[in-house]
Backbone as CSV, one residue per row, in Angstrom:
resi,resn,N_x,N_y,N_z,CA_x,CA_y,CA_z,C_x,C_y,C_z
1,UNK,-55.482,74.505,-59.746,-55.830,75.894,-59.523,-55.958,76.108,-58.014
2,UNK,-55.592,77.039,-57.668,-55.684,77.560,-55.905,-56.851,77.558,-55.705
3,UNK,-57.135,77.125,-54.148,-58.626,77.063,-53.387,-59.072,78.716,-53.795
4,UNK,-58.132,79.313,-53.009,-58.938,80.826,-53.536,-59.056,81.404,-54.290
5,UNK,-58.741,81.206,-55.512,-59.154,81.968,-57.210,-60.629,80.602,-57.278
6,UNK,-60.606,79.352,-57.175,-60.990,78.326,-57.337,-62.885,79.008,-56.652
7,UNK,-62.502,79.497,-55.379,-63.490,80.114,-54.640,-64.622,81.582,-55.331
8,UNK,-63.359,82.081,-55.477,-63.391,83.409,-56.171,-64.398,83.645,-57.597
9,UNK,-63.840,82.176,-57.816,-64.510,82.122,-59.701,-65.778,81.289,-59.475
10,UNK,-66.180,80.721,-58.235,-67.654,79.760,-58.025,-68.625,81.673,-57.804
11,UNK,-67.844,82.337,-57.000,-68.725,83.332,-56.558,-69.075,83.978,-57.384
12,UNK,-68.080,84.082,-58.660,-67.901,85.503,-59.808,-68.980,84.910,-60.547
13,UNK,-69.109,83.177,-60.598,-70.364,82.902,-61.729,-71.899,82.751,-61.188
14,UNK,-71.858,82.930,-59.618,-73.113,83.186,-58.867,-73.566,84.352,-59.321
15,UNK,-72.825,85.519,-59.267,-73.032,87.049,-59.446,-73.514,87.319,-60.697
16,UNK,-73.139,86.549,-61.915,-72.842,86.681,-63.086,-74.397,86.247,-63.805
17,UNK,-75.088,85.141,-63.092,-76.565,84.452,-62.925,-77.324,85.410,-62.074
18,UNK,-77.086,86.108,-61.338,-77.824,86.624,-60.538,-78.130,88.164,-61.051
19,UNK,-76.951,88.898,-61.578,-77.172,89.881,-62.801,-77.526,89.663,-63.957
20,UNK,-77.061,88.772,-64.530,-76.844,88.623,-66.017,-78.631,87.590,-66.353
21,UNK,-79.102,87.202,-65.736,-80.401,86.296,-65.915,-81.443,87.754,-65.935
22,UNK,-81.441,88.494,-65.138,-83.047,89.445,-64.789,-82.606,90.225,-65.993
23,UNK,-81.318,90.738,-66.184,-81.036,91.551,-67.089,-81.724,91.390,-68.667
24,UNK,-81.056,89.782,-69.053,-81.227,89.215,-70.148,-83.060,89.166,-70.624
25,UNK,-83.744,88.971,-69.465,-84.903,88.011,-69.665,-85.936,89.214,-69.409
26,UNK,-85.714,90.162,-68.755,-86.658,91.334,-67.881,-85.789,92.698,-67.368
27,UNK,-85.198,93.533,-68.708,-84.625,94.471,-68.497,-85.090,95.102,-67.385
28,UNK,-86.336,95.896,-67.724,-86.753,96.644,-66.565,-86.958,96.655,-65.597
29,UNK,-86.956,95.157,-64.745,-87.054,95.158,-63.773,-85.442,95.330,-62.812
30,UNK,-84.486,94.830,-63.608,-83.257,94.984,-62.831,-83.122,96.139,-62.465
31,UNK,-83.079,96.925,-63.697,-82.702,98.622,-64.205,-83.865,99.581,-63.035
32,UNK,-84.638,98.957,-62.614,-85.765,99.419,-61.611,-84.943,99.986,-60.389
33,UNK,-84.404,98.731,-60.293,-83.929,98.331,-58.648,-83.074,99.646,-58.523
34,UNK,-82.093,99.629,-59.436,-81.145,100.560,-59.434,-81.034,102.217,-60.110
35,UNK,-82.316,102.011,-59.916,-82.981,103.621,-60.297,-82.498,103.970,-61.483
36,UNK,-82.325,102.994,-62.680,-82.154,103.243,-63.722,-83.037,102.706,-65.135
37,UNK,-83.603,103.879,-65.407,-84.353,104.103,-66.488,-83.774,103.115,-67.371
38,UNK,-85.030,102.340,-68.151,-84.918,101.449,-69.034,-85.385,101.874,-70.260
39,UNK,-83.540,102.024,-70.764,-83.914,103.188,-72.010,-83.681,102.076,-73.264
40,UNK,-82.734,100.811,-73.317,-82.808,100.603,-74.570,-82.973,99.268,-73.930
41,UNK,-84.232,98.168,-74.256,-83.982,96.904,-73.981,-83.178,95.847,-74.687
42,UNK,-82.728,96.410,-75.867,-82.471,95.443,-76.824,-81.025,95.347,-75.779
43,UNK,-80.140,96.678,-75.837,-78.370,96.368,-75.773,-78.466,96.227,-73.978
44,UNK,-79.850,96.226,-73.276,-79.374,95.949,-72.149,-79.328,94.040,-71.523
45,UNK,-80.448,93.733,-73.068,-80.113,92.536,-72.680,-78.736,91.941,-73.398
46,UNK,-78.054,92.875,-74.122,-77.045,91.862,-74.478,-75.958,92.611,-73.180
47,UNK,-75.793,93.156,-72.434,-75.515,93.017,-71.539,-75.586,92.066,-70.689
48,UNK,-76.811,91.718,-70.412,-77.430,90.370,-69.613,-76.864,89.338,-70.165
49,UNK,-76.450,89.116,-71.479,-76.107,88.176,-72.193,-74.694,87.881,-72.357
50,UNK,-73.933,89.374,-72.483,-72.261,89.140,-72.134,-72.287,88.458,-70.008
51,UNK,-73.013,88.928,-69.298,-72.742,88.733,-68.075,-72.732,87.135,-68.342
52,UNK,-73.924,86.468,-69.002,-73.812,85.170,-68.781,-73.262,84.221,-69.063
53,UNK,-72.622,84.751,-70.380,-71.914,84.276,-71.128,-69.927,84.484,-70.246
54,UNK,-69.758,85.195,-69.588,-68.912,85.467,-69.015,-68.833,84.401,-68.031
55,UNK,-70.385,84.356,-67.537,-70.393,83.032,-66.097,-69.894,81.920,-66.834
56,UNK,-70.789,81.917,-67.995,-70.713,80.210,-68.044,-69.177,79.764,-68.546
57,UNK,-68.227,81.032,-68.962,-66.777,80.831,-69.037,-66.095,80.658,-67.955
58,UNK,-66.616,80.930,-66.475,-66.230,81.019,-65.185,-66.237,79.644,-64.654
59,UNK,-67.656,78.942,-65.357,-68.116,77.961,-64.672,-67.517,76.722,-65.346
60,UNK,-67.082,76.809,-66.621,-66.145,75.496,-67.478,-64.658,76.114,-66.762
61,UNK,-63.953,77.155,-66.400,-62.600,77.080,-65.713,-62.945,76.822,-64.521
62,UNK,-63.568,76.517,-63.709,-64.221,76.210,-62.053,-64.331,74.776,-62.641
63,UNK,-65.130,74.559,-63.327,-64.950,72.432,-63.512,-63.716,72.050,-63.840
64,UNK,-62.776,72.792,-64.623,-61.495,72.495,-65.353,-60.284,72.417,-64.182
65,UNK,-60.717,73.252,-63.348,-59.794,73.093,-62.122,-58.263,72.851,-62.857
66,UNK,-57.959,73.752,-64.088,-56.939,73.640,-64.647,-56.245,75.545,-64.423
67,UNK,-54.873,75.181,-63.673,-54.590,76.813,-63.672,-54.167,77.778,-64.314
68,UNK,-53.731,76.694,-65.750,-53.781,77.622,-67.012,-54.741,78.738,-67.462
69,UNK,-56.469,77.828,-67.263,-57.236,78.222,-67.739,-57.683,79.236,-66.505
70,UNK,-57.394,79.255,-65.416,-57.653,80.094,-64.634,-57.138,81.138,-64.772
71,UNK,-55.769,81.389,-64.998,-55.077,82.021,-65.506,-55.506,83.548,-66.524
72,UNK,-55.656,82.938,-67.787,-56.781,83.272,-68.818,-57.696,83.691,-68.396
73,UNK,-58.824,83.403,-67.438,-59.990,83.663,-66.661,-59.705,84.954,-65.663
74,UNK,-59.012,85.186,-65.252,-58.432,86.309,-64.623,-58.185,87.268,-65.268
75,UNK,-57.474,86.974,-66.597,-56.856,88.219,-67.514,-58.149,88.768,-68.281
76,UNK,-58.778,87.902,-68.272,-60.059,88.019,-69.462,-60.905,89.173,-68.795
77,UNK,-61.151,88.846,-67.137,-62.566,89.565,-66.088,-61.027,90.819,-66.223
78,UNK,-60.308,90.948,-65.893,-59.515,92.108,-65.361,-59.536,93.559,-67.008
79,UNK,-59.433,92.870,-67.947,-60.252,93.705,-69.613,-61.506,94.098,-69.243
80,UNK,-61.948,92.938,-69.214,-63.972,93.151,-68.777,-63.977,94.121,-67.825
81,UNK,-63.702,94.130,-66.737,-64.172,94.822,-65.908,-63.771,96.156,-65.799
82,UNK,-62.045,96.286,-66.101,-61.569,97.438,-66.538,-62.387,98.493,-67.556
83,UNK,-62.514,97.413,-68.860,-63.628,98.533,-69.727,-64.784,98.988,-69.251
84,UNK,-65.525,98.053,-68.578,-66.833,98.388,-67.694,-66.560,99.355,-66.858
85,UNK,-65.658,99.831,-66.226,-65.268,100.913,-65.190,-65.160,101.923,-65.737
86,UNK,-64.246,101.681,-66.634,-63.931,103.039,-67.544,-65.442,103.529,-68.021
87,UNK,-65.904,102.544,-68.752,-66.911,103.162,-69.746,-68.025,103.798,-68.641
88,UNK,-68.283,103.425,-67.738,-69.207,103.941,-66.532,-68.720,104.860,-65.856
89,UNK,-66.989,105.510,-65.831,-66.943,106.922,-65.167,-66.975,107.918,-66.059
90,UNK,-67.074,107.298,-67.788,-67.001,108.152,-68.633,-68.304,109.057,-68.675
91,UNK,-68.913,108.425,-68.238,-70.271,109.306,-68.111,-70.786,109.478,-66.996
92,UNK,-70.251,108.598,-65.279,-70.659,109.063,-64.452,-70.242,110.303,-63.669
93,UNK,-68.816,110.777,-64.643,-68.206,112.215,-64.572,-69.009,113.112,-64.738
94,UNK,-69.331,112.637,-65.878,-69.999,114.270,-67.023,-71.286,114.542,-66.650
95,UNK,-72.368,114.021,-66.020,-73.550,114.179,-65.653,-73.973,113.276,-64.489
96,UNK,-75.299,113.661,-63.745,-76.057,113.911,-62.950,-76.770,112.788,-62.910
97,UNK,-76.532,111.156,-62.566,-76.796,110.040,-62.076,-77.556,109.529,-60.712
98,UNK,-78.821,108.973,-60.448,-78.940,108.669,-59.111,-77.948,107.369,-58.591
99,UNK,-78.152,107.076,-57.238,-77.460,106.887,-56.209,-76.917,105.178,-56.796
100,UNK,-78.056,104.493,-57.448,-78.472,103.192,-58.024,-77.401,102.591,-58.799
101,UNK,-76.784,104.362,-60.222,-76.201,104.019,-60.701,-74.844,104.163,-60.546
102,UNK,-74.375,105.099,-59.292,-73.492,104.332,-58.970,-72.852,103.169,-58.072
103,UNK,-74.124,102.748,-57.796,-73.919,101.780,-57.184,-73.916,100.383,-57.923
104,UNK,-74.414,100.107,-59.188,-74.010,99.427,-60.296,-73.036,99.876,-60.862
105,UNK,-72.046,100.630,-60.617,-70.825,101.411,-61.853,-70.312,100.104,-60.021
106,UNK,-69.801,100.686,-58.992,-69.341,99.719,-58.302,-69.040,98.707,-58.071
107,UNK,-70.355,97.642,-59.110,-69.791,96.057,-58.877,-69.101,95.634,-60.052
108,UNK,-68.813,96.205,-61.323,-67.122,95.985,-61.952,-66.241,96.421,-61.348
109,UNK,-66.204,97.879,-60.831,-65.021,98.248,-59.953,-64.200,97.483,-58.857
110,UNK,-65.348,96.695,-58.275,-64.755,95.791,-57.108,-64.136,94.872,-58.030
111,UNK,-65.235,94.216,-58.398,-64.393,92.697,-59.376,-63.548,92.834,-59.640
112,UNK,-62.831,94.255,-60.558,-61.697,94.946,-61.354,-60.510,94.294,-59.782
113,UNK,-61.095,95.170,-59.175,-60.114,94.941,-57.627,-59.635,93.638,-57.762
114,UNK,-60.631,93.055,-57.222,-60.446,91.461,-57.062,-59.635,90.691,-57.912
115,UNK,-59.845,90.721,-59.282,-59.237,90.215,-60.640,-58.024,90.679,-60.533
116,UNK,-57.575,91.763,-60.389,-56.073,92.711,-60.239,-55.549,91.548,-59.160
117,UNK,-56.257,92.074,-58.256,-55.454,90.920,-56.993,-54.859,89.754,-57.726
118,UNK,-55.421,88.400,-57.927,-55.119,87.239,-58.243,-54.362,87.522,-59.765
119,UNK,-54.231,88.761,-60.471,-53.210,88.750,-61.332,-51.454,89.187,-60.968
120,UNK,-51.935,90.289,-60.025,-50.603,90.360,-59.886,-50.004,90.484,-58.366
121,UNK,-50.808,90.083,-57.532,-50.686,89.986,-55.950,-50.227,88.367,-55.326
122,UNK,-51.645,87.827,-55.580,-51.730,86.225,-54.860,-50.685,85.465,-55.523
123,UNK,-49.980,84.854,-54.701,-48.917,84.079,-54.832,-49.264,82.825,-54.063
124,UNK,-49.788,81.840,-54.958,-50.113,80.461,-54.492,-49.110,79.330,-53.776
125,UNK,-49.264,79.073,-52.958,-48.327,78.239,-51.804,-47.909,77.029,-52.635
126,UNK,-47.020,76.530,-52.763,-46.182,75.866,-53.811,-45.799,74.666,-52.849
């Protein structure tokens, strides 16, 4: 697998622990940060729970150092994150959001970026 997807996917499962843990364990306090009302704890921790569960798929293709599976790992976050985008302008269109939440609608959007890149941009030196 290339140093830089290789890089890419150590960082994506830092992010993934670093959201996906406060989320899972202490809704309200994440949802705080980002000026968002903690309206349902149950589906925000399975949020917390897809994030981690996402890492720890990040973190067996990062040991696997196999570029098949990297491969797969790319296509998989580029769905994920795509739906996460979508589903967050679907409503950050239609109504009246503070600043927080879109600034959490932002960190799938980037990833989305990022993931796009290494699917159909990066061309690994051969």
């Amino acid at each position: 697998m290339p140093k830089p997807l290789r890089t890419v996917i150590l960082i994506h499962v830092i992010c993934c622990i670093v959201l996906g843990l406060p989320l899972f364990i202490k809704p309200s306090l994440m949802l705080n940060i980002f000026d968002w009302s903690a309206f349902d704890p149950i589906m925000t921790r399975c949020v917390g729970a897809a994030l981690l569960a996402i890492g720890w798929l990040g973190y067996r293709v990062y040991a696997s150092n196999d570029s098949k599976w990297g491969r797969l790992k790319v296509e998989v976050e580029v769905v994920f994150t795509a739906l996460c985008t979508i589903g967050f302008l679907r409503h950050l269109l239609t109504a009246k959001y503070s600043t927080g939440v879109w600034i959490f609608f932002a960190i799938p959007a980037i990833w989305m970026l990022i993931w796009l890149y290494f699917l159909f941009i990066f061309k690994p030196a051969e």
